[in-house]
C-alpha positions as CSV (number, residue, x, y, z in Angstrom):
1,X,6.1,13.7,-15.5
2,X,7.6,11.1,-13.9
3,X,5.7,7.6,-14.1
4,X,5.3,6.2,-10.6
5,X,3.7,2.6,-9.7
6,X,2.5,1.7,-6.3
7,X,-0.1,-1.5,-4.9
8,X,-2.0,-2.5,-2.5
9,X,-3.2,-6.2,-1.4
10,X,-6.7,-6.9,-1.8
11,X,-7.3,-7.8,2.0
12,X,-10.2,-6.3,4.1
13,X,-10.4,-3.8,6.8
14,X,-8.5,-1.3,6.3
15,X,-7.3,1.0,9.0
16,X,-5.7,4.4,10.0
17,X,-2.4,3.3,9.3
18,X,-3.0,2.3,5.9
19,X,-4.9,5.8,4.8
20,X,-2.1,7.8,6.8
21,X,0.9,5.5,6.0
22,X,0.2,5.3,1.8
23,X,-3.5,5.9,0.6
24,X,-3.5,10.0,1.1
25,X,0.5,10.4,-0.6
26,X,-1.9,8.2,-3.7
27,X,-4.2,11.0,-3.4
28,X,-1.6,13.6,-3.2
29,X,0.2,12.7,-5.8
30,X,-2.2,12.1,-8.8
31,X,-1.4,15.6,-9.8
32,X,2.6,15.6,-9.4
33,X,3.4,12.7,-11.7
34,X,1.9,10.0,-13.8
35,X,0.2,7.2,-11.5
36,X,-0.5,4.1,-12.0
37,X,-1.9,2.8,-8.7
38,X,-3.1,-1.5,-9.0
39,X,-5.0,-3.7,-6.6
40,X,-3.1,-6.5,-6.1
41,X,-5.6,-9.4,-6.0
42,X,-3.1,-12.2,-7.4
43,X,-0.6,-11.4,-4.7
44,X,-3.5,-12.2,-2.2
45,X,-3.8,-15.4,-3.6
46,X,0.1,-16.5,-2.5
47,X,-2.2,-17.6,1.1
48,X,-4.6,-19.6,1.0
49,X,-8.4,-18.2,0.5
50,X,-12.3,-18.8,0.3
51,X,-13.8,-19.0,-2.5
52,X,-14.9,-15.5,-3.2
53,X,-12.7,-13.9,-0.6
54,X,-10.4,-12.1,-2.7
55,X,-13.2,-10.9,-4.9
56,X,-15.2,-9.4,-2.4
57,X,-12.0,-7.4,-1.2
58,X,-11.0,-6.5,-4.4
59,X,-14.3,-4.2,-4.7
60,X,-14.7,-3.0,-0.8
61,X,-11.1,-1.8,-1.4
62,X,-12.0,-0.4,-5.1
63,X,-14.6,1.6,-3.4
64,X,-13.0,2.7,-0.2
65,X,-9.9,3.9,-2.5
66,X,-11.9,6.3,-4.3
67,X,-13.9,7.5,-1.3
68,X,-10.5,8.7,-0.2
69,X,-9.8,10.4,-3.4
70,X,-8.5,8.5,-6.3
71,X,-9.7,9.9,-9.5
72,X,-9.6,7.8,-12.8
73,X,-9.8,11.1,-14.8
74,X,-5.9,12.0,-12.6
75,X,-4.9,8.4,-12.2
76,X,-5.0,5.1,-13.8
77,X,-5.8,2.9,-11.0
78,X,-7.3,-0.7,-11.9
79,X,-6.8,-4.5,-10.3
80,X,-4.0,-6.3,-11.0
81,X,-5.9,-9.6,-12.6
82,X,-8.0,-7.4,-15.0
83,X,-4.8,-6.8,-17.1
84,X,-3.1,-10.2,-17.9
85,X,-0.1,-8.8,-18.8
86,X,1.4,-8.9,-15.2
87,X,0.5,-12.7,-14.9
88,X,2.9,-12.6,-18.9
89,X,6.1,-11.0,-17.7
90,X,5.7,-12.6,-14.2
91,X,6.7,-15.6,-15.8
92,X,9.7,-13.7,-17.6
93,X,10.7,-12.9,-14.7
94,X,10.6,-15.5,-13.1
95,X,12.9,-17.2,-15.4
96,X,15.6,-14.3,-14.7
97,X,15.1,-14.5,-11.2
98,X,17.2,-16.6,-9.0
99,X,16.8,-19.2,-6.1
100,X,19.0,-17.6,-4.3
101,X,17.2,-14.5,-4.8
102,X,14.2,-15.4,-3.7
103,X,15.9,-17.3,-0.9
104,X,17.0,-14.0,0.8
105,X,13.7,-12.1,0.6
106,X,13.3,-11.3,3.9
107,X,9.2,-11.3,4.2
108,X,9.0,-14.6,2.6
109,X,10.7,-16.0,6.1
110,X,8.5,-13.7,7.8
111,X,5.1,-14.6,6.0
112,X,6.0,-18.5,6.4
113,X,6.0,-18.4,10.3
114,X,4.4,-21.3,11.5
115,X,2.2,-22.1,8.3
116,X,1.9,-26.0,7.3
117,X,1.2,-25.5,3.7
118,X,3.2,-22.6,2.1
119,X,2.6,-22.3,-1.9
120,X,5.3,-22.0,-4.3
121,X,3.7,-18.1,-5.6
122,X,4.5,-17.1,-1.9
123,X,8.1,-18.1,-2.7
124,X,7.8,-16.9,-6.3
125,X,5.6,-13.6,-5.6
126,X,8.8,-11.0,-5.6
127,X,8.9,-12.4,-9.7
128,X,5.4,-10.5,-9.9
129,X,6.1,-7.8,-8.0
130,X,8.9,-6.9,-9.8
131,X,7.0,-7.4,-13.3
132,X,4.5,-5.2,-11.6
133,X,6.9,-2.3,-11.5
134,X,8.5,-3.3,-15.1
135,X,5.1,-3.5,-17.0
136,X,4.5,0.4,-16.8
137,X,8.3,1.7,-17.7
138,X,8.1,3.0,-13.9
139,X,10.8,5.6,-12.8
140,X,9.3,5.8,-8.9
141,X,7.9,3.2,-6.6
142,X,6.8,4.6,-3.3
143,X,7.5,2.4,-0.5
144,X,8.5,1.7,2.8
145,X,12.1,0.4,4.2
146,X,10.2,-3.0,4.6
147,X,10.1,-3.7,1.2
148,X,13.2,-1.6,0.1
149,X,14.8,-4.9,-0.9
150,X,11.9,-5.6,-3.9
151,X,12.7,-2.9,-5.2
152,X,16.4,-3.9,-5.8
153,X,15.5,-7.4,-6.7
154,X,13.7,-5.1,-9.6
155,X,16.2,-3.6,-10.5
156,X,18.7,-6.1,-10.7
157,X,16.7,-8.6,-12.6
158,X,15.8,-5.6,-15.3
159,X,19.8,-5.1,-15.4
160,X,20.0,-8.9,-15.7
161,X,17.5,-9.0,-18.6
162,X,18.6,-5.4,-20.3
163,X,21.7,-7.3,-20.3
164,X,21.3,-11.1,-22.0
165,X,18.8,-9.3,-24.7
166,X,18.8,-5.6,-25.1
167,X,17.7,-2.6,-24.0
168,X,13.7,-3.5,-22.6
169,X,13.0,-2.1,-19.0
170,X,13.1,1.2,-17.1
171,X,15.3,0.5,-14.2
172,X,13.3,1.8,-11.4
173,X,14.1,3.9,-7.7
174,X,12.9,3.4,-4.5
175,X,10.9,6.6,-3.1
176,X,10.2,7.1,0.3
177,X,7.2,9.0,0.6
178,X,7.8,12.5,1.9
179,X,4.5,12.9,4.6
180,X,4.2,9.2,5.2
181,X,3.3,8.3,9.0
182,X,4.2,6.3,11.3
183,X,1.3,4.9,12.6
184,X,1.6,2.2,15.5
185,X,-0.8,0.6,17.5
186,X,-2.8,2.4,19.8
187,X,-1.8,-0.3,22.2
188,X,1.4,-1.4,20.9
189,X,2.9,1.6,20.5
190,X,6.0,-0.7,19.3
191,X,4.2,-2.3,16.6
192,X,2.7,-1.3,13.5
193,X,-1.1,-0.7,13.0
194,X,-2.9,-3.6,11.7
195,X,-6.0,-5.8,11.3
196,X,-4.5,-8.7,12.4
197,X,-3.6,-7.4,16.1
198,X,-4.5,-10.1,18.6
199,X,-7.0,-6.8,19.8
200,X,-9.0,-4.4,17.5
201,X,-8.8,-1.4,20.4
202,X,-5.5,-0.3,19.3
203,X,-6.5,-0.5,15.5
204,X,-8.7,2.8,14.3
205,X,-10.7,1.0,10.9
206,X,-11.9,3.7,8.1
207,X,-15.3,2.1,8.9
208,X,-15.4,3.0,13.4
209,X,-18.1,5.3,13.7
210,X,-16.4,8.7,15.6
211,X,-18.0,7.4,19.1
212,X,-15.5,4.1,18.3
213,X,-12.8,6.3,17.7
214,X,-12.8,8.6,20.4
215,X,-12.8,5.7,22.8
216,X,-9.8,4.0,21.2
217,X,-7.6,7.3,21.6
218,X,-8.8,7.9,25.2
219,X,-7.5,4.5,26.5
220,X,-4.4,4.4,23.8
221,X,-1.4,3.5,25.7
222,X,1.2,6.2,26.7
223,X,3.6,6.0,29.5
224,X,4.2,6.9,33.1
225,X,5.7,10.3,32.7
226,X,3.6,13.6,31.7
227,X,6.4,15.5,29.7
228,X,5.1,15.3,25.7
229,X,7.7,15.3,23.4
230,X,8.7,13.5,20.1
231,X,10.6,10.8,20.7
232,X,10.2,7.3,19.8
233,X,12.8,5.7,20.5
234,X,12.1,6.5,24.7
235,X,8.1,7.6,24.6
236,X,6.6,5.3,21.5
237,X,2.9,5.9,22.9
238,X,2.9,10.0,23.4
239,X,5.2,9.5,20.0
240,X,2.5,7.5,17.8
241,X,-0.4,10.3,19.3
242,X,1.6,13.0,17.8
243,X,2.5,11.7,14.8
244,X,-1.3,10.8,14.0
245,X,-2.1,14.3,14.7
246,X,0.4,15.9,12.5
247,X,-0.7,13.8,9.7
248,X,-4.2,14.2,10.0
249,X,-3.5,18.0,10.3
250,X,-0.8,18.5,8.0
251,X,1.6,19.3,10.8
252,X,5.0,18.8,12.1
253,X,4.9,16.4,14.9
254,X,7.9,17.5,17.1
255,X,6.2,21.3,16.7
256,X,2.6,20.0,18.0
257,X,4.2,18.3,21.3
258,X,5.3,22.1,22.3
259,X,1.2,22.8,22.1
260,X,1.1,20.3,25.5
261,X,1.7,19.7,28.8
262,X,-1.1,17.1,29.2
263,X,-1.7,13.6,27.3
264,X,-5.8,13.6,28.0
265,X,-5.8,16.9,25.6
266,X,-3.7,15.0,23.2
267,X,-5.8,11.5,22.9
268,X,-8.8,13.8,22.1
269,X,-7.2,16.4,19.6
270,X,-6.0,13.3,18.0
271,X,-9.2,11.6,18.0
272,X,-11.1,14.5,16.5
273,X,-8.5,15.2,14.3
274,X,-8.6,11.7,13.0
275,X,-12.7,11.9,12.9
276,X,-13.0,15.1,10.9
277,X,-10.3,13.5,8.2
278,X,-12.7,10.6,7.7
279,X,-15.9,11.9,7.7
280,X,-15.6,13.2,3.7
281,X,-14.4,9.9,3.4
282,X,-17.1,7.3,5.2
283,X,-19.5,9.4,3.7
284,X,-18.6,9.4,-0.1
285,X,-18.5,5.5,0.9
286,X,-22.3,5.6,1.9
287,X,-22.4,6.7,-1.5
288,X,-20.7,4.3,-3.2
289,X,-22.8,1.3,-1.1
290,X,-25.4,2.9,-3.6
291,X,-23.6,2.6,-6.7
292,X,-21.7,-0.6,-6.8
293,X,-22.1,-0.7,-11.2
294,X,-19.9,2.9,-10.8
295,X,-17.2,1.3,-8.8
296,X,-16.9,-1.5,-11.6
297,X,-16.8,1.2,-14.5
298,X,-14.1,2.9,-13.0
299,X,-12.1,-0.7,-13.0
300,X,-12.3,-1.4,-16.3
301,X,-11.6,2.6,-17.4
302,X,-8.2,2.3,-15.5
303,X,-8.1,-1.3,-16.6
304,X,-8.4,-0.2,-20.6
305,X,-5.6,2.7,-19.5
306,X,-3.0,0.4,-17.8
307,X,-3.4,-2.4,-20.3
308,X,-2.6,0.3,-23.2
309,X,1.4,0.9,-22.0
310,X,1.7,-2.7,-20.2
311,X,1.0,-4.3,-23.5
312,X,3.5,-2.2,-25.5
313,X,5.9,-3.3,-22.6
314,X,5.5,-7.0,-22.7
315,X,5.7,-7.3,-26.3
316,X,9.0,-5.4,-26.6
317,X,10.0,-8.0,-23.8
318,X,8.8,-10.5,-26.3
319,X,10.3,-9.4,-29.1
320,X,13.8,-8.9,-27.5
321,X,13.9,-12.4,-26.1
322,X,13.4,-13.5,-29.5
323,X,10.7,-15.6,-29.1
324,X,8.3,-16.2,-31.9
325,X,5.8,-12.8,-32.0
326,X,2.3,-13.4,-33.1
């Protein structure tokens, strides 16, 4: 099976978009290849946190990931800081990773926007995230076009470092998830789904009760025409409605549209669509409120797993350099 590699920041809140957009292809996919699937805590730290911030999301996420599914009996899913091995070859990498490199990654510019203090790992973090991928000889790394170009800053800084000592890392591909959605904004239709919208009614949260939901699709923006089709590009709102409801429903969203002729029957097939996928899901979190010592075992299992191949890796990384090998 091929070995795939795929990460998510330890932030809170997460929404629709995030459980459409990449959790459920994780879920999916735990039988179709070998997964290793991190929480990426230390990448949370490249902007500046409370005391205890990152901690506390580390195990809300932990739990709300295997509400939706994850199974560390089908996966090996851990967080990033409990195996030190990617903090190891982050610095390896680092030292085979340009300034001009990081110079051109494009989210860097993006995530410095108007911030007054911007710390040297947010310059840096592409080093990690491409020791990440190295650490578990990963053939496939699921991801969107947005961060297409880490995964070629990966690749050419394994070439660079397969080439000054020897044979050492799996050069890895891209992989556009298949059934990946394209959730927007139930306001913004232009503009992706996220916590941090100036508004939370265009942002459906794992945690809105089904009354929350409803509500949020009902007044979701669409446009002045009452034609339903799939089209982006010229009808963004009717578009985003659609390709919610083919997701949740395992359907094709220019099919649905031909289904109708109205968009007040749309907003609430969407909505109860959208409720009935996260019911199993808010409840087996209920569950997990209980049990807070079972979310922590199943760290550590997936912890025990992942450190297993990532220590093979970095001391073959070691070794090649030449340096001197305990």
């Amino acid at each position: 099976m091929a070995r795939v590699f795929s990460a998510i920041q330890a932030t809170g809140g997460l929404h629709l978009g995030n459980y459409l957009g990449a959790i459920k292809a994780w879920v999916d996919g735990q039988d179709e290849a070998d997964c290793f699937y991190a929480i990426a805590d230390l990448h949370a730290l490249t902007i500046p946190k409370e005391r205890g911030e990152v901690g506390a999301h580390t195990l809300e996420l932990a739990k709300v990931l295997l509400a939706c599914g994850l199974d560390v009996n089908r996966c090996t899913f851990f967080v990033q800081s409990h195996v030190r091995e990617h903090s190891e070859l982050a610095w390896l990498m680092q030292c085979v990773t340009s300034m001009g490199e990081l110079n051109r990654m494009t989210q860097f510019k993006d995530k410095t926007q108007n911030r007054k203090f911007i710390s040297a790992g947010l310059f840096t973090y592409p080093a990690l995230q491409s020791a990440d991928i190295l650490l578990y000889d990963t053939d496939k790394v699921p991801v969107g076009e947005d961060q297409r170009q880490h995964i070629e800053l990966a690749r050419d800084t394994a070439e660079r470092f397969n080439s000054r000592y020897g044979e050492t890392f799996v050069l890895p591909v891209a992989s556009i998830p298949r059934a990946a959605a394209r959730v927007m904004d139930l306001q913004d239709p232009t503009s992706k789904m996220s916590k941090s919208a100036a508004s939370e009614a265009g942002t459906i949260f794992l945690s809105d009760d089904p009354k929350a939901i409803l509500k949020k699709f009902k007044r979701a923006v669409t446009d002045s025409e009452s034609e339903v089709r799939f089209d982006f590009a010229e009808k963004p709102g009717v578009s985003n409605l659609l390709s919610i409801l083919g997701a949740a429903t395992g359907s094709d969203p220019a099919s649905i549209a031909s289904g109708y002729s109205q968009y007040g029957p749309l907003k609430v097939d969407a909505a109860e669509a959208v409720i009935e996928a996260l019911a199993p899901i808010q409840a087996r979190i209920a569950e997990l409120d209980n049990d807070p010592s079972g979310v922590r075992a199943a760290l550590k299992t997936g912890a025990d797993k992942a450190r297993k191949v990532a220590g093979v890796v970095v001391e073959r990384a070691k070794t090649n350099i030449g340096l001197l090998v305990d």
